[in-house]
Backbone bond lengths (Angstrom), bond angles and torsions (degrees), N, CA, C in turn:
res aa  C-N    CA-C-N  psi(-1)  N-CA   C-N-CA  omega(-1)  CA-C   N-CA-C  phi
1 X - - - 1.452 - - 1.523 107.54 -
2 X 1.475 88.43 132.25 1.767 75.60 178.90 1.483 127.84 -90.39
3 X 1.621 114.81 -177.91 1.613 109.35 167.50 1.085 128.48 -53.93
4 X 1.077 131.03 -35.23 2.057 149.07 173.92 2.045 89.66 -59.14
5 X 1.181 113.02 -64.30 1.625 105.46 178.22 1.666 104.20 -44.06
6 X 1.222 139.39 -50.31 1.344 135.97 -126.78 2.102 79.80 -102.64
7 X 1.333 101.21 -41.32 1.441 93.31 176.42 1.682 143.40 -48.51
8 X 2.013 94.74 -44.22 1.227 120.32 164.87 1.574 111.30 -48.61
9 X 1.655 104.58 -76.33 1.564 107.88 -164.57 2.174 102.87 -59.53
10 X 1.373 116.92 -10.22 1.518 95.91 173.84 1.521 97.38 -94.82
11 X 1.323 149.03 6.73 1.169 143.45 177.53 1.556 109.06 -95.64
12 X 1.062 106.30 -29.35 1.573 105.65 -176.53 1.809 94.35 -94.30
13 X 1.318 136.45 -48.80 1.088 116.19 175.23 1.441 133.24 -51.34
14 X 1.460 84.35 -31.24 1.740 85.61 167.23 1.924 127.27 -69.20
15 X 1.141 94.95 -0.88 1.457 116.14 -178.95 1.476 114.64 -111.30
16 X 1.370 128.35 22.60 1.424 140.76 -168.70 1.713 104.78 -80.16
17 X 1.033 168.39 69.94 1.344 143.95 -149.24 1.349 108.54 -65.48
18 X 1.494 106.94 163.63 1.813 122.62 -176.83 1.126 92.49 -65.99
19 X 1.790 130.08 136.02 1.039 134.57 143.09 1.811 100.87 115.72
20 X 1.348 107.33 -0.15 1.411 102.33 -163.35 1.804 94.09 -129.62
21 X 1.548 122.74 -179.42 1.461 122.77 -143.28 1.492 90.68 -155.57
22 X 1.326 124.55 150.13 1.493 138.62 154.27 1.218 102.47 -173.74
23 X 1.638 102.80 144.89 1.487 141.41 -161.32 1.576 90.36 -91.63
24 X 1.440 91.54 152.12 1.348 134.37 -173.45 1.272 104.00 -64.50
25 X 1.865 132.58 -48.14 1.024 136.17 168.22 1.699 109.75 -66.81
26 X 1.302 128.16 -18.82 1.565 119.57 -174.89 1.323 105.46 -73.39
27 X 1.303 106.16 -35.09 1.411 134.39 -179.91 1.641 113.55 -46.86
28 X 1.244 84.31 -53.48 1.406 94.26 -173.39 1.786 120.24 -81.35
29 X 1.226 91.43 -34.68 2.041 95.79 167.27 1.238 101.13 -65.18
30 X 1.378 138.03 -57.39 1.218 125.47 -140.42 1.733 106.11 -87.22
31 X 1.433 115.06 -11.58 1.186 134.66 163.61 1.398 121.03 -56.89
32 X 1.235 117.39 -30.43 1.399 145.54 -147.02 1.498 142.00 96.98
33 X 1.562 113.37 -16.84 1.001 132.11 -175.30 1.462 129.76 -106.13
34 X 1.230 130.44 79.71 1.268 118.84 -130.62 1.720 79.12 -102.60
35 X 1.181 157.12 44.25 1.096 145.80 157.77 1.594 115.60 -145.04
36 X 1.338 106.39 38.14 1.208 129.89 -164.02 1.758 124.03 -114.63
37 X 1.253 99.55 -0.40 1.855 123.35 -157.58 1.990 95.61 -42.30
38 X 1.102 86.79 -55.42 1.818 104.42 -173.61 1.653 106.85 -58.54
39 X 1.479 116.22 -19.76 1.915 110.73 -173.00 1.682 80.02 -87.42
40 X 1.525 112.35 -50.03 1.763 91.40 -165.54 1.444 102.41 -78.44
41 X 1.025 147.94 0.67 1.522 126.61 141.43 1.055 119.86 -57.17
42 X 1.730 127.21 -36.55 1.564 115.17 162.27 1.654 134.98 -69.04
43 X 1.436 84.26 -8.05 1.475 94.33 -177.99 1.995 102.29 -82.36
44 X 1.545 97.74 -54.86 1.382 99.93 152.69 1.740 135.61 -5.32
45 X 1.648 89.61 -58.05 1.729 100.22 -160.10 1.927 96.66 -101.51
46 X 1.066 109.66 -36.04 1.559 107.63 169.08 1.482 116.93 -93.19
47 X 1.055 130.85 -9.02 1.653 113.43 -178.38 1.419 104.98 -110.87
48 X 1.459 99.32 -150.70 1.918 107.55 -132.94 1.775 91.25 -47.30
49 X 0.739 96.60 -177.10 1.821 113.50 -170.09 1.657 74.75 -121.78
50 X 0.852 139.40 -43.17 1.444 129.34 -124.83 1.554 99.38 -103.65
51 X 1.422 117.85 -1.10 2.201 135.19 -178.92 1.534 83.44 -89.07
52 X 1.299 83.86 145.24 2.015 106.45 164.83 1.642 86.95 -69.95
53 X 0.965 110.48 94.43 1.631 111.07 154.44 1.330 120.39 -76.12
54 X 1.769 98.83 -40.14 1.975 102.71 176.75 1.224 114.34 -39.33
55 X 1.962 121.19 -30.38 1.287 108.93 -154.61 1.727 114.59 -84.01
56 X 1.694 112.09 2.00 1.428 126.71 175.45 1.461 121.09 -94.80
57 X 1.546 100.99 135.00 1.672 95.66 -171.87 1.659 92.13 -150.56
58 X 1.096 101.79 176.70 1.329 118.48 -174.61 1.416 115.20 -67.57
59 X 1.358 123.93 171.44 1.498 118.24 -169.23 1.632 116.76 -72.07
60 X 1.582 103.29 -14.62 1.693 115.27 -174.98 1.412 108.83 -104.08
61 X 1.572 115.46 9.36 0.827 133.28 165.14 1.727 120.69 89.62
62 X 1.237 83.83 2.11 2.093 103.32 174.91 1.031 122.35 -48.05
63 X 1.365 133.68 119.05 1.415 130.30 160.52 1.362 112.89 -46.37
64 X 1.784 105.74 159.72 1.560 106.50 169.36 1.564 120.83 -107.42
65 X 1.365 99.01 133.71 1.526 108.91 -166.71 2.202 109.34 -77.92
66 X 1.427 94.08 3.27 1.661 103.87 178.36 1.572 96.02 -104.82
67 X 1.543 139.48 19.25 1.245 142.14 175.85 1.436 106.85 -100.98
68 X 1.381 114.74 143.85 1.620 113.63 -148.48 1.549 97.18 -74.13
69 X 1.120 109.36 127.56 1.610 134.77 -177.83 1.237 107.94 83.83
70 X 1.625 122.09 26.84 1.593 120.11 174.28 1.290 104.28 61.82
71 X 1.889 103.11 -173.04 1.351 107.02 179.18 1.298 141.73 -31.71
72 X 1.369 109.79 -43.68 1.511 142.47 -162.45 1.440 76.21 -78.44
73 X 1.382 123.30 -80.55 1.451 96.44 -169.03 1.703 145.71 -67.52
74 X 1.078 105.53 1.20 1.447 122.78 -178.61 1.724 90.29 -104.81
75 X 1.346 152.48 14.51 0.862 173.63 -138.48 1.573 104.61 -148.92
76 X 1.146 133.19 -79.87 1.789 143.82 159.66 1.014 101.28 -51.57
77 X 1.676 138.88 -26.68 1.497 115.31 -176.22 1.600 93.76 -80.88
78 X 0.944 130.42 -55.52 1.350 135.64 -155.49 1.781 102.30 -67.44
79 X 0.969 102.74 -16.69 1.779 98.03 -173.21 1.525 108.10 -93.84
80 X 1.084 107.92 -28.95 1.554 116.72 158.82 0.874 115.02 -37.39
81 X 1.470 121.09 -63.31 1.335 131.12 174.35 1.690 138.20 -74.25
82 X 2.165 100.40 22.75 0.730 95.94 179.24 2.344 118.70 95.83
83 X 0.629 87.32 -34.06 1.490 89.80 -171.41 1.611 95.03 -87.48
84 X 1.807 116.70 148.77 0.975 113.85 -170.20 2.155 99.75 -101.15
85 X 0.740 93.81 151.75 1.655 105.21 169.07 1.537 121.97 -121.22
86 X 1.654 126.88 103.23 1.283 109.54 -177.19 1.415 112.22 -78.72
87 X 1.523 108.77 -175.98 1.491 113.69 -160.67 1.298 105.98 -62.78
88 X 1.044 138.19 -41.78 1.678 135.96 173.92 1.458 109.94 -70.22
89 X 1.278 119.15 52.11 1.223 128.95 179.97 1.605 119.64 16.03
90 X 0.884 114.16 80.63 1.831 116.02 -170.38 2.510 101.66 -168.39
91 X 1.138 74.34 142.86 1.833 88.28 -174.18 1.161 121.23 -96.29
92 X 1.016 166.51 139.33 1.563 159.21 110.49 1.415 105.42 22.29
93 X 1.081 120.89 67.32 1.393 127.55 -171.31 1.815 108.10 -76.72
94 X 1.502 126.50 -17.81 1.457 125.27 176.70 1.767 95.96 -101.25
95 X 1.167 139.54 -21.34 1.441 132.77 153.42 1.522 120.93 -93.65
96 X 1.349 127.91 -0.13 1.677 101.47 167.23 1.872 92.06 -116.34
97 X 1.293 124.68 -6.52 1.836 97.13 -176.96 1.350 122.90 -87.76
98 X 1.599 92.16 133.95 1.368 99.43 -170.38 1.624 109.93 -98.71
99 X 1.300 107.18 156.67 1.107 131.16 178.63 1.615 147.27 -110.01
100 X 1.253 126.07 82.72 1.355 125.34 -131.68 1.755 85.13 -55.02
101 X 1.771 91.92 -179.90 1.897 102.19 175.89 1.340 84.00 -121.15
């Protein structure tokens, strides 16, 4: 995957709003790569520290257990911000994902 890929998905993550959610695979179509879900999870776990990463989750809406302090913690980040997380760590994934215009 190239650098131009790794650029897209941190430009649009950086554009996630507080309180709102998109999947790893949305990520990845709208990037260009729509079969790519698993590179922006690596992009996820190695790049900027500094992208709302909390605000990405899986398509069923699952937290990620490779987010610093695991579920539980990608769980407290996100509630901070307002968004609810039920006990099986997973969100309202058809009411909080957002969708760029």
């Amino acid at each position: 995957m190239n650098g131009d890929f790794r650029q897209r998905v941190e430009a649009l993550v950086a554009h996630i709003p507080k309180g709102r959610v998109m999947t790893y695979g949305q990520i990845a179509a709208l990037c260009g790569n729509p079969r790519a879900a698993r590179i922006v999870g690596g992009i996820a776990h190695f790049g900027d520290s500094d992208l709302p990463w909390q605000r990405v989750v899986n398509k069923q809406g699952g937290l990620a257990s490779g987010y610093p302090g695991g579920r539980a913690g990608h769980k407290q980040v996100l509630e901070g911000e307002g968004v609810t997380v039920g006990d099986d760590f997973r969100v309202d994934i058809r009411a909080l994902l957002w969708q760029p215009k």
